[in-house]
N, C-alpha and C positions, 0 to 999 in steps of 0.2 A: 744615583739611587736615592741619595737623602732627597733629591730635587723633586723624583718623581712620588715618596712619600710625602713630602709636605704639601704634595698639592693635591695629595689623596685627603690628607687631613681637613683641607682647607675647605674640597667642596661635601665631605662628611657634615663640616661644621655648617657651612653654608644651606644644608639640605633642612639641619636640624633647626638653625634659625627661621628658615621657610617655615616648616612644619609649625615652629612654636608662633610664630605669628598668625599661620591660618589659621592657630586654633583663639588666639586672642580674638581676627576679626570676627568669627564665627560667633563667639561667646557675646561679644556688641552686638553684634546684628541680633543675636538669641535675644537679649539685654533689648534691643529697643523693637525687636516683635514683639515682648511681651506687653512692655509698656503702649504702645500703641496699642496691642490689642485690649489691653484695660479703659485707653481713655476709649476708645470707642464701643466699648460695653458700655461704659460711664455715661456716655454720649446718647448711646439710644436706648439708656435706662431714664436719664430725663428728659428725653422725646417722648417715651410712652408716658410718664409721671405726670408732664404739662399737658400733652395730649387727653388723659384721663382727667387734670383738671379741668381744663377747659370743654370737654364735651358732657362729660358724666352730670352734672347739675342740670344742663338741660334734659338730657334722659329721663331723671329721676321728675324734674318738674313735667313733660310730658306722659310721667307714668300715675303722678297726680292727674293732671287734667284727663287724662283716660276713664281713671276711677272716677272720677265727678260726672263724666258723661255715661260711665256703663253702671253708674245707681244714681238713678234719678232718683231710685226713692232708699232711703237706708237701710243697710242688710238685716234683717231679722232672723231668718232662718242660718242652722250650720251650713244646709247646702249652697245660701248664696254667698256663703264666705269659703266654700270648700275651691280646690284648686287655682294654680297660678293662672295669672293672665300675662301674657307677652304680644310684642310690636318689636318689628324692626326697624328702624329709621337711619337709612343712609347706612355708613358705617357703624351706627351703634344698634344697639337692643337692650330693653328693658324688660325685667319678669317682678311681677309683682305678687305678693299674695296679704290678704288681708284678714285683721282680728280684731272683734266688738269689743271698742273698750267698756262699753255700757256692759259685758256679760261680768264685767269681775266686781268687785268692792273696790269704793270708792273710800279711802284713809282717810281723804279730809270730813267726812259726813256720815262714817257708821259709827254707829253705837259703841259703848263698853261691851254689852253681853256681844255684837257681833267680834267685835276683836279678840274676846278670849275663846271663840270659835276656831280663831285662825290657828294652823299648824305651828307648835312655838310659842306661843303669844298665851302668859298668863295671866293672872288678874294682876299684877304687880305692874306687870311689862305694859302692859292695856293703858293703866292708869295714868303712867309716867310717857305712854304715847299721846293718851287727852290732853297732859299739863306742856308737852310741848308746843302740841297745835294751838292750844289755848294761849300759849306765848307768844308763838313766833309768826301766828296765822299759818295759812292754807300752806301743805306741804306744796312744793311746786315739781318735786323728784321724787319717786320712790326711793331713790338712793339714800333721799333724807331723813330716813328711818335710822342712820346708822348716828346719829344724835342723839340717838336716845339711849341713855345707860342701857347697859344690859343685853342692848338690840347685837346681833353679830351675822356675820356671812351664813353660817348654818340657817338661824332663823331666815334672812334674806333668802336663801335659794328655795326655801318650803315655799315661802309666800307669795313669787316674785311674781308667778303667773296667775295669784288670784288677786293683785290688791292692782289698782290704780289711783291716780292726782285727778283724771280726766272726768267732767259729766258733772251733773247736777247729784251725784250720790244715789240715785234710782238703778234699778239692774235690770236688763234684760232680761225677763223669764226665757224667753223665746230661743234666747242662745245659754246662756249661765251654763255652765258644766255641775256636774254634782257635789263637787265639792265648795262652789261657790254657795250653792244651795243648802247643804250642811251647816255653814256660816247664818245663813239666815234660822238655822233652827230645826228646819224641818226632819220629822224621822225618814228614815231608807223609803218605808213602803208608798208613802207621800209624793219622794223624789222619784222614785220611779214611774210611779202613775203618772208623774213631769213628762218624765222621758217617753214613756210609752207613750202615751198623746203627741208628741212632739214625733217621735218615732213615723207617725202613718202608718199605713195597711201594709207595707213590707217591714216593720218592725225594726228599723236600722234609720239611724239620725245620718244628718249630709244626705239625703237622697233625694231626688225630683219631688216625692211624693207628700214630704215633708208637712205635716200639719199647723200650725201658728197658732196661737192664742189671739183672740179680736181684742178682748178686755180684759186686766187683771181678775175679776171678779170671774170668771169662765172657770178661773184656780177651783173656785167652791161647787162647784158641780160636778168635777172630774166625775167618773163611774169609781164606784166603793167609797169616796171618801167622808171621813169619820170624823165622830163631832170635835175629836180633838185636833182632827189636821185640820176642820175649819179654823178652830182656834188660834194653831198655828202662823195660819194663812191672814187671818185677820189682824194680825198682831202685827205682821211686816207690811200688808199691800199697801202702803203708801209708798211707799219705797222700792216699789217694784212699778216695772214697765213692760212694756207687751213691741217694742222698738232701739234702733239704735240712731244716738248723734251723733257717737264719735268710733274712730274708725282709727287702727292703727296698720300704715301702711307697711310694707317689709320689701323694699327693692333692692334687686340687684341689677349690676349695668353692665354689657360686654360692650367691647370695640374689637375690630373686627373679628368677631366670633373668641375673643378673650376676655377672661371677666376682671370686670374692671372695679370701679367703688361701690359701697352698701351704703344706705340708706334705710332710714326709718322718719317716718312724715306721722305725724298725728293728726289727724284732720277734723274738727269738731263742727257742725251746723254747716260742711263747706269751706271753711275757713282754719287755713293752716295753724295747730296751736305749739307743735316743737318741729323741727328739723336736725336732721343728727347723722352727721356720718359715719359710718360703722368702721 
């Protein structure tokens, strides 16, 4: 009887040693599924990483060279800046869309009175922006506003889409937005007769039908305008342009139909002046 209990106990024990081992291999094998499957996330996470380095650059330079063959002549108008342009090539694809930097102010080359124009920007702040460019020479970043006592992110976010480094400091009438326009001085009813001409026969800017200015001087003749918005007008037109040099590109890049690095290409006369990846 004790013979036939102790050998009840024995394969009791024996079952439970099983069990507790299945459950240790089980837990290893858990233990190196997991790990395996980490390095091989890991693995074709820097597949795609080198992948996107090594393709994406060329993407982005043939999304340059695109732009340079599809404006022969530089964009003047909203509508020949409206909408992306895309290509596929191979595995990759690039979408590009582009903005005149000639439409905004140019920091290293406006005036005091147009800086205390600018959203934020007082006679103080203006003046102590002249004595740094007067120091330090040609800003070469927007960002390098933030040198300047006083200057902060608040101000920077008002400013960011009207000022530019880029151009000879002349401004696009052709494209300028209104509130660049504002900056030069001009009253509402002024800018508007901007727009409205600019506008064409369907009254809406970006469109086919789009109107241009030939010559700065075409300003002085608008329909209504008054001896003081001549005045206005005569007070900036040196400094105003009826064309664009510089172009800033905005691309992005997929691989196979995944989107991959950002890009931003400045392009002045044809000739690339920053490269930056986003």
């Amino acid at each position: 009887m004790k013979n036939l209990q102790g050998l009840f106990l024995s394969r009791q024990h024996n079952r439970a040693s099983a069990l507790v081992l299945s459950v240790w291999i089980l837990f290893f094998f858990t233990i190196l599924g997991v790990g395996i499957h980490s390095i091989v996330v890991s693995q074709i996470r820097l597949t795609k990483a080198l992948q996107e380095r090594a393709l994406c650059p060329y993407l982005a330079k043939a999304a340059y060279f695109y732009f340079q063959k599809d404006s022969a002549s530089a964009p003047s108008t909203l509508f020949k800046l409206k909408g992306e342009k895309e290509l596929e090539l191979g595995r990759g694809k690039f979408i590009y869309t582009v903005s005149d930097e000639n439409s905004k102010i140019n920091i290293n080359y406006a005036p005091k009175e147009w800086l205390v124009n600018l959203p934020g920007i007082d006679e103080e702040l203006a003046q102590k922006i002249l004595q740094l460019r007067a120091s330090m020479g040609i800003f070469v970043l927007e960002e390098e506003l933030f040198l300047v006592e006083g200057f902060n992110e608040e101000i920077f976010d008002k400013i960011s889409g009207l000022v530019t480094v880029y151009g000879d400091g002349k401004v696009n009438i052709n494209s300028s937005p209104r509130e660049v326009m504002k900056v030069f001085g001009f009253d509402e009813n002024l800018i508007s007769s901007i727009i409205d001409f600019r506008s064409g026969f369907d009254g809406q800017e970006a469109t086919e039908d789009d109107e241009v200015f030939q010559t700065v001087e075409q300003l002085l003749i608008l329909p209504g305008v008054s001896e003081s918005q001549i005045t206005q007008i005569n007070k900036v037109k040196e400094q105003l342009r009826i064309n664009s040099e510089v172009s800033l590109l905005h691309i992005d890049t997929e691989i196979l139909s995944n989107p991959a690095m950002k890009y931003e290409i400045v392009v002045e006369k044809g000739k690339v002046k920053r490269w930056r990846e986003m």
